[in-house]
Backbone as a ProteinNet text record, in pm:
[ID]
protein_1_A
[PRIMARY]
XXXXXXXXXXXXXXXXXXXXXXXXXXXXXXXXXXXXXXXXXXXXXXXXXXXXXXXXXXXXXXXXXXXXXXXXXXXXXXXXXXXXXXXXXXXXXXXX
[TERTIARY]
13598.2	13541.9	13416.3	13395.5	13283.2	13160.5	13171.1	13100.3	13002.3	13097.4	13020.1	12987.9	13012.3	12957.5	12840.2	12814.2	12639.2	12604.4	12663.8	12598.7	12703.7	12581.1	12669.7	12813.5	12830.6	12960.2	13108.2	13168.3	13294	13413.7	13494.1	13608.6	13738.1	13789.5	13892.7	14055.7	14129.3	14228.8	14353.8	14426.1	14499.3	14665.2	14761.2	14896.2	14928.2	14935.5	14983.6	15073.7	15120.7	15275.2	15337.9	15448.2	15535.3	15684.7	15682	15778.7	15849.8	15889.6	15981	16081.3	16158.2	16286	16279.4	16312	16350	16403.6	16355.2	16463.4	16545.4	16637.5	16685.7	16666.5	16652.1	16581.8	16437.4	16369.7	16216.7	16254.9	16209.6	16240.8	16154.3	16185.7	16121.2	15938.7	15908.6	15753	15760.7	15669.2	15694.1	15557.2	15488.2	15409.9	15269	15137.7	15092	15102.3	15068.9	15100.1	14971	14870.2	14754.4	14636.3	14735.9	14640.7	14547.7	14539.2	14372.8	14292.9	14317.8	14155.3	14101.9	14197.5	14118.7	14025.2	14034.3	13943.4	13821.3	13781.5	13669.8	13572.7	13443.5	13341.5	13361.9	13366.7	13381.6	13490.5	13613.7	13724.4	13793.8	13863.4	13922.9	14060	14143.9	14311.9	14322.6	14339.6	14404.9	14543.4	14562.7	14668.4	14805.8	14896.5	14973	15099.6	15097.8	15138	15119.4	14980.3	14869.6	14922.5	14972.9	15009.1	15145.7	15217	15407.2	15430.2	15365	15400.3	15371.8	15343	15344.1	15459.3	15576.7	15676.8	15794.1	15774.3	15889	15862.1	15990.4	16009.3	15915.2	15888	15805.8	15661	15669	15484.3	15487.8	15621.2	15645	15714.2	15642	15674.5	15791.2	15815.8	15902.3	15910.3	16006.4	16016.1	15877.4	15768.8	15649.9	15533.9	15524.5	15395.2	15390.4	15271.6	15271.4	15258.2	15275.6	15253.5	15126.2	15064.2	14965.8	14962.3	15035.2	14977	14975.2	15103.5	15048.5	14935.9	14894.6	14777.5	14634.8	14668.4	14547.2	14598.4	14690.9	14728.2	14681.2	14691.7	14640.2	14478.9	14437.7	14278.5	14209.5	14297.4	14247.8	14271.4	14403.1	14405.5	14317.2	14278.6	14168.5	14025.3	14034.4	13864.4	13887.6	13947.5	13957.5	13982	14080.2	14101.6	13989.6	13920.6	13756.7	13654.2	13659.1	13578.2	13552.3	13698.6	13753.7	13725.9	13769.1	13730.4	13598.4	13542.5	13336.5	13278.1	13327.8	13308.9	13305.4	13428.5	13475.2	13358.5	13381.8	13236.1	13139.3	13061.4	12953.6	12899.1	12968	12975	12994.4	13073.5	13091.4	12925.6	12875	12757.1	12612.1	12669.5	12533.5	12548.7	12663.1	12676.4	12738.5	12828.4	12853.6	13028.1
8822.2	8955.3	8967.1	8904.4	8926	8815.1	8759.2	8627.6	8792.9	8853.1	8938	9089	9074.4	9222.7	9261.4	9379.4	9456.2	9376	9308.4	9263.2	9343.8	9328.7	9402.6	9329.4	9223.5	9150.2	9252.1	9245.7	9326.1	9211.6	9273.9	9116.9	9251.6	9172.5	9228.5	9151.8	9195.8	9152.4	9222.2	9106.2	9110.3	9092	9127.2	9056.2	8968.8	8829.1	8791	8800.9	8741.7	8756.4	8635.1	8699.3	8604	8537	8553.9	8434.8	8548.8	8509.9	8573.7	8613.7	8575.1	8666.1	8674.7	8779.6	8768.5	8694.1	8635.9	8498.9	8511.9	8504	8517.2	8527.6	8629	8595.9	8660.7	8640	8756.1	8893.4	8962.5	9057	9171.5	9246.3	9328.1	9382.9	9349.2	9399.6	9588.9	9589.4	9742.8	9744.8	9876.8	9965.4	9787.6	9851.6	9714.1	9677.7	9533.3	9428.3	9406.1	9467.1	9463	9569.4	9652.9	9815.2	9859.6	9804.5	9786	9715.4	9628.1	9604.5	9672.5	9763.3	9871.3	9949.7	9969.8	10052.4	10014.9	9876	9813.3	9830.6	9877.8	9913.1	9834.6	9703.2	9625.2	9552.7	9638.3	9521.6	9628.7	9594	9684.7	9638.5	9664.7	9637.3	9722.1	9610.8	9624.9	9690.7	9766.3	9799.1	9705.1	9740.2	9617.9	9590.1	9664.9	9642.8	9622.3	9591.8	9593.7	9441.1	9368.6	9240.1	9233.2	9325.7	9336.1	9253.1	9294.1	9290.2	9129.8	9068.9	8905.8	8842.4	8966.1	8865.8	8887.4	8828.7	8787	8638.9	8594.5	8485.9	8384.5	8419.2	8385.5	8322	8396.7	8397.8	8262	8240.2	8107.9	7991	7850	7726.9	7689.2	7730.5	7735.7	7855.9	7839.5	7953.9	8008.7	7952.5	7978.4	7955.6	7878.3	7851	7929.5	7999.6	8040.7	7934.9	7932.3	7855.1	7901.6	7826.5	7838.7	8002.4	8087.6	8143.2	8302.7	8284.7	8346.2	8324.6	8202.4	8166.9	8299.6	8280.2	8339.5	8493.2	8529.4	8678.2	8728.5	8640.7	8632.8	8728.8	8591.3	8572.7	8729.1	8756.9	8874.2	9020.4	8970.7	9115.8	9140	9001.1	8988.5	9082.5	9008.9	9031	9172.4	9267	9364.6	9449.7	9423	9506	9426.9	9387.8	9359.4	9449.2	9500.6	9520.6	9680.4	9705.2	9860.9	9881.4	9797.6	9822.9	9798.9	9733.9	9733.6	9837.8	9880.2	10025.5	10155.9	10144.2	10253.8	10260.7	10181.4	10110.5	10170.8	10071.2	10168.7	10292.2	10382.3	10482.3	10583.1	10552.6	10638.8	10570.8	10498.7	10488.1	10518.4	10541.2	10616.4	10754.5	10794.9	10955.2	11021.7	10877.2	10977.5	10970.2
7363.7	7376.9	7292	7177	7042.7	7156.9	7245.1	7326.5	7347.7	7466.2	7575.7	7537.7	7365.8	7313.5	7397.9	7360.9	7397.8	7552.3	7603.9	7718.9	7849.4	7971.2	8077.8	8147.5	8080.5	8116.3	8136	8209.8	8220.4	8215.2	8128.8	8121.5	8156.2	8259.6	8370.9	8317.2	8270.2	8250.7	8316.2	8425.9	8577.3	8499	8545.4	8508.7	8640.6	8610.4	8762.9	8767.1	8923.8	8961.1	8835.4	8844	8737.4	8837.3	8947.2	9005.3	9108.7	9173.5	9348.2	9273.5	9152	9109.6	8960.3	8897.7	8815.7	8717.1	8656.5	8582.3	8417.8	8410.8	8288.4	8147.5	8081.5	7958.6	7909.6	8069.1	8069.2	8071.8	7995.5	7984.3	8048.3	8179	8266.4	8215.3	8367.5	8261.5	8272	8123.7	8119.1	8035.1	8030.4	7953.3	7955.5	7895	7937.8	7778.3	7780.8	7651.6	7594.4	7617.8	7518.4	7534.5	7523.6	7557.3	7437.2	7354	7197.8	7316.1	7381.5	7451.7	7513.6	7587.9	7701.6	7565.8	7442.2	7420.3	7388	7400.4	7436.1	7538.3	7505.5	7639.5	7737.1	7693.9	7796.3	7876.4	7830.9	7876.1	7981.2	8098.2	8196	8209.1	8179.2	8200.2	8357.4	8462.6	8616.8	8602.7	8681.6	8627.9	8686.1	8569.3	8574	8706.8	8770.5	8874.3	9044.6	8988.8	9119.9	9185.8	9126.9	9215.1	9247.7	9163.6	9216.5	9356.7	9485	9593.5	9624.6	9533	9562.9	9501.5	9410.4	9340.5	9413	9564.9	9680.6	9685.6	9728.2	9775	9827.8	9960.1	10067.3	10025.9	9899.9	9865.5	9766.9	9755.4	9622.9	9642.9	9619.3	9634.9	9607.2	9420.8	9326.5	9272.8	9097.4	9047.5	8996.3	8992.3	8909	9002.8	9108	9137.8	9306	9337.1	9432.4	9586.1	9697.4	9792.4	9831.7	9978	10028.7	10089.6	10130.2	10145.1	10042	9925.5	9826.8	9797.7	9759.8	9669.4	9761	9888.4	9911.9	9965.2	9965.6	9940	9779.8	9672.7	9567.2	9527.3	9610.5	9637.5	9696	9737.8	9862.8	9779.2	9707.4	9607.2	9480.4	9453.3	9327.7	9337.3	9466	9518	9518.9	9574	9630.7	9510.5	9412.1	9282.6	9179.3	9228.9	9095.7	9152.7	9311	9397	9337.2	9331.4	9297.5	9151	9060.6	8943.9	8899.7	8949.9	8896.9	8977.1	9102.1	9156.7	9082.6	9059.9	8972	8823	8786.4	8607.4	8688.3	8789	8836.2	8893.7	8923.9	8920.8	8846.5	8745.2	8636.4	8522.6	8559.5	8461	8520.4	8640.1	8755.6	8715	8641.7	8647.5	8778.1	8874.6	8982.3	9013.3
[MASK]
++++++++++++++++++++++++++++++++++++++++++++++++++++++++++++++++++++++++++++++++++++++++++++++++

């Protein structure tokens, strides 16, 4: 974060999916886990449940790694929630 001070850099921090089930021991995600960065000009916490809908089965090889076509259900939600969130930044610094 001290790299991209004062510069127009935006550092986007995503929770990925964490696996098709639940696994023993992880303990449910809740509230976000590093909410001091959001108060950084430059840092944007996604919100943390914007990828939930990839932690099914279908979307996963194994317990951890996504398959081919998670990977690009992935891809598609990235683009789209960076799209929304540098939207959102730019607009609120246009004044609109």
């Amino acid at each position: 974060m001290q790299r991209y001070r004062g510069s127009p850099t935006r550092l986007i921090f995503v929770r990925l999916p964490r696996g098709p089930v639940q696994r023993p021991g992880l303990p449910p995600a809740q509230g976000a886990a590093i909410p001091e960065l959001a108060a950084s000009a430059n840092v944007v916490l996604a919100d943390e449940h914007a990828l939930d809908f990839l932690e099914r089965p279908e979307y996963f090889s194994d317990p951890y790694h996504l398959d081919g076509p998670g990977a690009e259900q992935l891809t598609r939600a990235l683009v789209r929630l960076t799209l929304e969130i540098l939207g959102q930044r730019l607009s609120a610094s246009v004044g609109g």
